[in-house]
N, C-alpha and C positions, 0 to 999 in steps of 0.2 A: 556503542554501535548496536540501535537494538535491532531486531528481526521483527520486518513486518508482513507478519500472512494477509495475499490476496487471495480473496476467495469468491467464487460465482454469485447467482441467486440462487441454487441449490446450497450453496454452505460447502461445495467441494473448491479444498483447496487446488489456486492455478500454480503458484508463485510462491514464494518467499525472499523480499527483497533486505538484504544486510545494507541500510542504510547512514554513512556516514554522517552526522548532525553537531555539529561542534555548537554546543550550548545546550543539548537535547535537555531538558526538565527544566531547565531556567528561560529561555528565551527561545527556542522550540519545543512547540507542545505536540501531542500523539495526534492531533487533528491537522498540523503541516508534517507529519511524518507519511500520513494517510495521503494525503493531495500529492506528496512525490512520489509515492505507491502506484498511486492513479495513475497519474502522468507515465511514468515508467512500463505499467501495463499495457496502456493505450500505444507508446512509443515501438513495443515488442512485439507489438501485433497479436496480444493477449487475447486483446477483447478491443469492440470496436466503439470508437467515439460516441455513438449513439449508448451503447449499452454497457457506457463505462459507470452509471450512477447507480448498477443493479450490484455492483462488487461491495463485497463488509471487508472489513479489513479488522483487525488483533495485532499488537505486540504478541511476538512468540515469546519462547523463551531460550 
């Protein structure tokens, strides 16, 4: 289950989402971990649709 930091276009962390991935490093890779990140931001009402593509995202640890 790894931990993945959302974070602004300043680099300040929003979020930190523990995401469930049954396959994660064979058949899910850290760039569909990032798009469920996304998605979950946008859904939270983190940040808004328009200014969802300004977020970087990191596996934590």
């Amino acid at each position: 289950m790894p931990n993945i930091e959302v974070k602004d276009a300043d680099g300040k962390l929003i979020h930190t989402y523990q995401i469930l991935a049954d396959g994660y490093g064979t058949l899910i890779t850290n760039e569909h971990l990032f798009e469920m990140a996304k998605c979950n931001a946008i859904e939270d009402e983190l940040v808004s649709q328009d200014r969802a593509d300004e977020l970087t995202f990191a596996v934590g640890g």
